[in-house]
C-alpha positions as CSV (number, residue, x, y, z in Angstrom):
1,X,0.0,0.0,0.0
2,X,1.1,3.4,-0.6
3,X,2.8,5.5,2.0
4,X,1.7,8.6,0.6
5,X,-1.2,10.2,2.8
6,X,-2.7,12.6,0.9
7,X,-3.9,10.2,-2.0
8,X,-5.8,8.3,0.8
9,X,-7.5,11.7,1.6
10,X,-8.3,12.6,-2.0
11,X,-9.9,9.5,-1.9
12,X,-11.9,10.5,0.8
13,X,-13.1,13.9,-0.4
14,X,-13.9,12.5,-3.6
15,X,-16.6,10.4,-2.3
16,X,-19.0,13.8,-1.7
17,X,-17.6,15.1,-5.4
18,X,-20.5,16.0,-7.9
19,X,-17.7,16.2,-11.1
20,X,-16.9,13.5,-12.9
21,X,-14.1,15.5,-14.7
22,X,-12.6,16.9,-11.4
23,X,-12.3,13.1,-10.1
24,X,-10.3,11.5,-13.2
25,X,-8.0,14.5,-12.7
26,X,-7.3,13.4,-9.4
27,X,-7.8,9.8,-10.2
28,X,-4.9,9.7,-13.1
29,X,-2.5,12.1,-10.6
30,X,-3.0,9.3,-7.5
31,X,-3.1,6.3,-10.0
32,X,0.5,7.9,-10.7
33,X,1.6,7.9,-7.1
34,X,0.3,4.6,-6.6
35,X,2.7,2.7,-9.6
36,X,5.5,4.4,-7.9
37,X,5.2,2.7,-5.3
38,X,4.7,-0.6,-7.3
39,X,8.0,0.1,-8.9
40,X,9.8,-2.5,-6.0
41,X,6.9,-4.9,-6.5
42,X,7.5,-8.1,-9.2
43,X,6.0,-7.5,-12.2
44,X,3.3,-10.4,-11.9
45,X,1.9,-8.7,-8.8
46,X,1.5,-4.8,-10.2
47,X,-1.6,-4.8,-12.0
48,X,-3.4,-6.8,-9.0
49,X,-1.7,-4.3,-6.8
50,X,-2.8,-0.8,-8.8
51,X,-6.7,-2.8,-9.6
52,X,-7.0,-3.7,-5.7
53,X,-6.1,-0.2,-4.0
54,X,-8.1,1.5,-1.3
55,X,-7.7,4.6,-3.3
56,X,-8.7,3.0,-6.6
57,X,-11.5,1.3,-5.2
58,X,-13.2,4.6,-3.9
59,X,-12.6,6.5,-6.9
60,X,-14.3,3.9,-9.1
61,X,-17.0,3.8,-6.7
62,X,-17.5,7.8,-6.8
63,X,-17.3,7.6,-10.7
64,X,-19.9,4.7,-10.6
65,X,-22.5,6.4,-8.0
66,X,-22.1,9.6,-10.7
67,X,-23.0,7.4,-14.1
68,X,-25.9,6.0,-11.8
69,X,-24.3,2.6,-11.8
70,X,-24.1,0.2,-8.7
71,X,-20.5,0.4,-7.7
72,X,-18.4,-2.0,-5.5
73,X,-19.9,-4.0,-3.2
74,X,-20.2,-2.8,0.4
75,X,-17.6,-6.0,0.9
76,X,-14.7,-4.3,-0.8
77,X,-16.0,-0.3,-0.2
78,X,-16.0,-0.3,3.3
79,X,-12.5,-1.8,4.2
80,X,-11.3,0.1,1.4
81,X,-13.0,3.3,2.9
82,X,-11.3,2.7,6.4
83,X,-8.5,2.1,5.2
84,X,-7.9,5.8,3.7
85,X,-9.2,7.3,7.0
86,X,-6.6,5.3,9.0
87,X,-3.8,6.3,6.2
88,X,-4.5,9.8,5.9
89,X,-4.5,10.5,9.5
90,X,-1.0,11.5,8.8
91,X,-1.5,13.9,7.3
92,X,-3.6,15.9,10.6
């Protein structure tokens, strides 16, 4: 996981965010941060890495509650969702 707090709190503040051009901004900047910190991983374990983040999973879910789409399960948003709190508590 990424040590880098303030993509867990992007994450966070997207989840209220009404504009779907404003998220993929943020999305492509933090999917960035992310695969640097993939770079030490083994290549057969990157893409299940980047697909599987916190942070990916809650701006997919934002972009999906926007297109009026179900989004990810409670099963995967939830954990996913405490997980940024915990991480961006660094940055307060």
């Amino acid at each position: 996981m990424s040590k880098q707090p303030a993509i867990y709190l992007s994450a966070l503040q997207v989840q209220n965010a009404c504009n779907a051009t404003g998220i993929i901004q943020s999305f492509a900047r933090d999917v960035l941060k992310i695969r640097e910190d993939m770079a030490a991983r083994e290549e057969s374990q990157a893409t299940e890495f980047v697909n599987k983040h916190p942070v990916i999973v809650l701006y997919v879910h934002q972009l999906s509650f926007l297109m009026g789409q179900p989004g990810v399960s409670d099963e995967v948003y939830h954990p996913a969702y405490t997980i940024c709190e915990e991480r961006s508590k660094d940055l307060t």
